[in-house]
DRENRO-39490 format. One line per 10 residues: their letters; for each residue x, z, y of N, C-alpha, C, O. Coordinates in pm, whole numbers, padded with zeros to 5 digits. Each point is the difference from the previous one (the first is absolute). Layout:
! residues N
a> X Z Y X Z Y X Z Y X Z Y; ...
This chain:
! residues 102
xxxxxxxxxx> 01524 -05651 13766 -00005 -00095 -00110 00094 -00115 00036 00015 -00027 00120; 00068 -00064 -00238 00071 -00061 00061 -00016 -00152 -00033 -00058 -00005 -00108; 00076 -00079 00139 -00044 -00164 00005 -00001 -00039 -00099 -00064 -00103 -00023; 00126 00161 -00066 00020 -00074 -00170 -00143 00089 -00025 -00094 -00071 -00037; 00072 00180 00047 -00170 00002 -00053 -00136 -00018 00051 -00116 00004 -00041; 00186 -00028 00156 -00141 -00052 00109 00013 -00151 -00106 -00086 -00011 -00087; 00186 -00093 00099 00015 -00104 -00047 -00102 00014 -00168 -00045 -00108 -00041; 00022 00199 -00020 00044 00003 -00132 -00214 00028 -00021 -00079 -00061 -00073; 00055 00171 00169 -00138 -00026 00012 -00075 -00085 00077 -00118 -00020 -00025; 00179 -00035 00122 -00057 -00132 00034 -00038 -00167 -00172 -00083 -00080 -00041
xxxxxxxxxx> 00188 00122 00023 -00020 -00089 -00113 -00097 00057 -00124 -00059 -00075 -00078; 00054 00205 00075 -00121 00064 -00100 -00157 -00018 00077 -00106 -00011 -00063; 00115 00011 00184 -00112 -00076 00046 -00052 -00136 -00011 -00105 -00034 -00054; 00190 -00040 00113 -00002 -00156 -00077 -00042 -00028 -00164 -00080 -00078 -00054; 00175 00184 00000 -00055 -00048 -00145 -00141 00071 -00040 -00076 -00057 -00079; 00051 00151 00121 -00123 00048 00013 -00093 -00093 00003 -00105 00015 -00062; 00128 -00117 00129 -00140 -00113 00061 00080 -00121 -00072 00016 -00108 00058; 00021 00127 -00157 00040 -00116 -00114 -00039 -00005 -00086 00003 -00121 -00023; -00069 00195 -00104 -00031 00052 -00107 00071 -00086 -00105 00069 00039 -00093; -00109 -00195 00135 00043 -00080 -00078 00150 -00042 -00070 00030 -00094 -00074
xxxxxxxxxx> 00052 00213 00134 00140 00016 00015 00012 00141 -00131 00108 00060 -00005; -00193 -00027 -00069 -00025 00094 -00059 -00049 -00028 -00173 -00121 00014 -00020; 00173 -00035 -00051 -00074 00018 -00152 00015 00048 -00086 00104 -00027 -00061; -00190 00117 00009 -00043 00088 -00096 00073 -00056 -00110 -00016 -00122 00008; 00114 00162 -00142 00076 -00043 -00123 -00125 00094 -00054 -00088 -00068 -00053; 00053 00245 00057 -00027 00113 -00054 -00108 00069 00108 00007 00011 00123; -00086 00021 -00197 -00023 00067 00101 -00151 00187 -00137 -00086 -00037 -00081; 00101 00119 00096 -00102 00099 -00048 -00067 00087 00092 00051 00064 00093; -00193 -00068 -00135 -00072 00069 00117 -00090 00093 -00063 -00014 -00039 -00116; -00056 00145 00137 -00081 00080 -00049 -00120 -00072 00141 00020 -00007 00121
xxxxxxxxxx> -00107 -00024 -00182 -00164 -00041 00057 -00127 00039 00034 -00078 -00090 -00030; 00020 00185 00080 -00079 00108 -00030 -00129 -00086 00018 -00029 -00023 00117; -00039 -00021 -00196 -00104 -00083 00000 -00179 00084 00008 -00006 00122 -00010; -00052 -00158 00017 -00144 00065 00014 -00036 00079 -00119 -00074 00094 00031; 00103 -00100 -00164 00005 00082 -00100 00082 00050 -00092 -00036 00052 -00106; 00195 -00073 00161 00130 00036 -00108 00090 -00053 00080 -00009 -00099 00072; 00107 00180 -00091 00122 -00044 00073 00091 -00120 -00114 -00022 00006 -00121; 00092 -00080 00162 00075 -00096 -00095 00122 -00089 00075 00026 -00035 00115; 00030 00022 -00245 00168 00002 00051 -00005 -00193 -00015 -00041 -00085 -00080; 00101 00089 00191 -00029 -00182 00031 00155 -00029 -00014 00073 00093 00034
xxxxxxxxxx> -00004 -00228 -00086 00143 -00004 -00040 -00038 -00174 00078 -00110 -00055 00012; 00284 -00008 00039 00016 -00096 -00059 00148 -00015 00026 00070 00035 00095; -00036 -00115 -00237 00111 -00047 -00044 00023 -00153 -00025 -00096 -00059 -00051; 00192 -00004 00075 00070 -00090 -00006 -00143 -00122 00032 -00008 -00118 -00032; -00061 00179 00084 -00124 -00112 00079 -00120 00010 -00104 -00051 -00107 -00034; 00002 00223 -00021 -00043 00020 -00068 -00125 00146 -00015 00039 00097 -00065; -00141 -00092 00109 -00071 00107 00061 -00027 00077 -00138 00004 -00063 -00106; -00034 00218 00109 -00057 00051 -00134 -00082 00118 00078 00068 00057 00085; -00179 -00017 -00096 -00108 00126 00023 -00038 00067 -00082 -00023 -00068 -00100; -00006 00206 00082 -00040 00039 -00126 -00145 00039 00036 -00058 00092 -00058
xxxxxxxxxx> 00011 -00153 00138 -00170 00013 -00008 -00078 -00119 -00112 00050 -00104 -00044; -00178 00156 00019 -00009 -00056 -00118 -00044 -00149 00023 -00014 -00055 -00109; -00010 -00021 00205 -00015 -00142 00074 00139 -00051 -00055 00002 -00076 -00097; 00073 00102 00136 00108 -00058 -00012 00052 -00096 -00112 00031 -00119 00013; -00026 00221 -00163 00009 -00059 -00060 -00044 -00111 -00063 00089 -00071 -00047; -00239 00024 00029 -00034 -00092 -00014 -00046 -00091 00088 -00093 -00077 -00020; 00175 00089 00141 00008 -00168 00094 00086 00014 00051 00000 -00051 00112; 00117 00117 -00150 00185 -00023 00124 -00052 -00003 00108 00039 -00093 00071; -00134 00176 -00018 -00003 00006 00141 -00118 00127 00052 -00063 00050 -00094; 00041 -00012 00196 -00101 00134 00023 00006 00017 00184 00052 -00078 00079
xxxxxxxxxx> -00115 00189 -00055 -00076 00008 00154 00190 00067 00052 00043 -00014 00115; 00031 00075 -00216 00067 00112 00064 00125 -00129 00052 00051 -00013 00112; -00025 -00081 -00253 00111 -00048 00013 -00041 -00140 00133 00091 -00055 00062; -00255 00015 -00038 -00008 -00068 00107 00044 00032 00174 00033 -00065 00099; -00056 00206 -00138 00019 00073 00118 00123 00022 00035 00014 00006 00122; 00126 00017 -00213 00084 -00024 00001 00060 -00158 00040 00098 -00014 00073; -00147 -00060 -00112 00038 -00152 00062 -00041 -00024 00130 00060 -00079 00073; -00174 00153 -00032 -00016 -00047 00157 00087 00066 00048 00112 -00041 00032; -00154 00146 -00022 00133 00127 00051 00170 -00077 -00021 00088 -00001 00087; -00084 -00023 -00142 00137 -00011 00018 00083 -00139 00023 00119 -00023 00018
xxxxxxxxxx> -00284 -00090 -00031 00037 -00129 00044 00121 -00090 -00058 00050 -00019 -00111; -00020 -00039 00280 00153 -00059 -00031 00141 00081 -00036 00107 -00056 00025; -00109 00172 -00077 00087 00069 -00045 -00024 -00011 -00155 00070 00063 -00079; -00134 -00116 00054 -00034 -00029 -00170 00064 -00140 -00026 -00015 -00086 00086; 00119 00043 -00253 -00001 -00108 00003 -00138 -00090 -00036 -00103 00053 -00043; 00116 -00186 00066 -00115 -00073 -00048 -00089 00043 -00115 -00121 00014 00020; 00171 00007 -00136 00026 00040 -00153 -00069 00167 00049 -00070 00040 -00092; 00073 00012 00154 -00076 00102 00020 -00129 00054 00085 -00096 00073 -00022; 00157 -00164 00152 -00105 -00010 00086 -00116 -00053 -00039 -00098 00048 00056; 00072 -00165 -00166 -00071 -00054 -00011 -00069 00011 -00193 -00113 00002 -00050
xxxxxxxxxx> 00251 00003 -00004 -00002 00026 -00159 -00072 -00084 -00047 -00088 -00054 00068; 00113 00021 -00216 -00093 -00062 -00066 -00170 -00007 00044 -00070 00061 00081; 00044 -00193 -00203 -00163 -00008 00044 -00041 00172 -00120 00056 00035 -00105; -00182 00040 00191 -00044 00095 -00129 -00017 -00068 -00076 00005 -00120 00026; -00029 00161 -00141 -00036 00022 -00177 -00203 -00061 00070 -00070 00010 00101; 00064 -00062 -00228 -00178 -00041 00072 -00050 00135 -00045 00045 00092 -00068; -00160 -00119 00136 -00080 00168 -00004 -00104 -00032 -00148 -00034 -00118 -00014; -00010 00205 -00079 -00108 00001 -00083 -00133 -00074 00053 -00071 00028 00096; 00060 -00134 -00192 -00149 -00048 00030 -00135 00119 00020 -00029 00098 -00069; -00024 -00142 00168 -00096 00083 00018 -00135 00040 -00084 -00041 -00094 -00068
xxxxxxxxxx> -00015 00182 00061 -00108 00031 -00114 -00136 -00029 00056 00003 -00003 00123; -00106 -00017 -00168 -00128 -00100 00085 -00064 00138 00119 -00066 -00020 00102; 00109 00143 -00150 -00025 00089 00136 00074 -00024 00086 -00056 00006 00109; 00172 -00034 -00102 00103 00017 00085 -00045 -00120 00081 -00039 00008 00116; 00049 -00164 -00215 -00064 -00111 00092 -00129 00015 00065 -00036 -00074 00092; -00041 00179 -00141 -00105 -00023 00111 -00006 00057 00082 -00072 -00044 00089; 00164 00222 -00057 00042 00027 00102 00062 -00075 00101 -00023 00001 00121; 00112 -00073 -00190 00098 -00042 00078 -00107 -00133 00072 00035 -00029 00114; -00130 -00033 -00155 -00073 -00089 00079 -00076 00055 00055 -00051 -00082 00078; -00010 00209 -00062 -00080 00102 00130 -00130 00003 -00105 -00093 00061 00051
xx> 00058 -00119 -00205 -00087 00017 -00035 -00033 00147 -00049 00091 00082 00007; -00209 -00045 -00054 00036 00176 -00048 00031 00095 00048 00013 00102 -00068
């Protein structure tokens, strides 16, 4: 092997332990989630899932998992994205589940 590629993977190591030297413009993924597989996108800083969460709060478990995972290789605008959509007021079962009553 000769010094220009010893040189050439020495530096793919280094950047290896950079991440932050790295950001996603595009990126499409197929997701295989606990009950359906689904195709996770993002564009121009902009996440889309076709599980059914998604659509009504711009956000879900697949595309969170994608932000940790991929961290500082995400821009801001993605890593972090908008605030969700508020969730549906709750129904008086739901509130009393949700307070341990019932």
């Amino acid at each position: 092997m000769n010094s220009s590629m010893i040189s050439k993977i020495e530096k793919s190591k280094r950047y290896e332990r950079e991440p932050d030297r790295i950001k996603f413009q595009a990126l499409a993924v197929t997701f295989t989630g606990e009950n359906d597989v689904h195709q996770v996108s993002l564009q121009d800083g902009a996440w889309h899932c076709n599980c059914g969460y998604f659509p009504h709060t711009g956000i879900c478990s697949h595309v969170m998992a994608l932000q940790g995972l991929l961290g500082a290789m995400l821009t801001p605008d993605a890593r972090y994205g908008p605030p969700p959509a508020a969730l549906p007021a709750m129904d008086d079962t739901a509130q009393s589940f949700a307070a341990g009553v019932g």
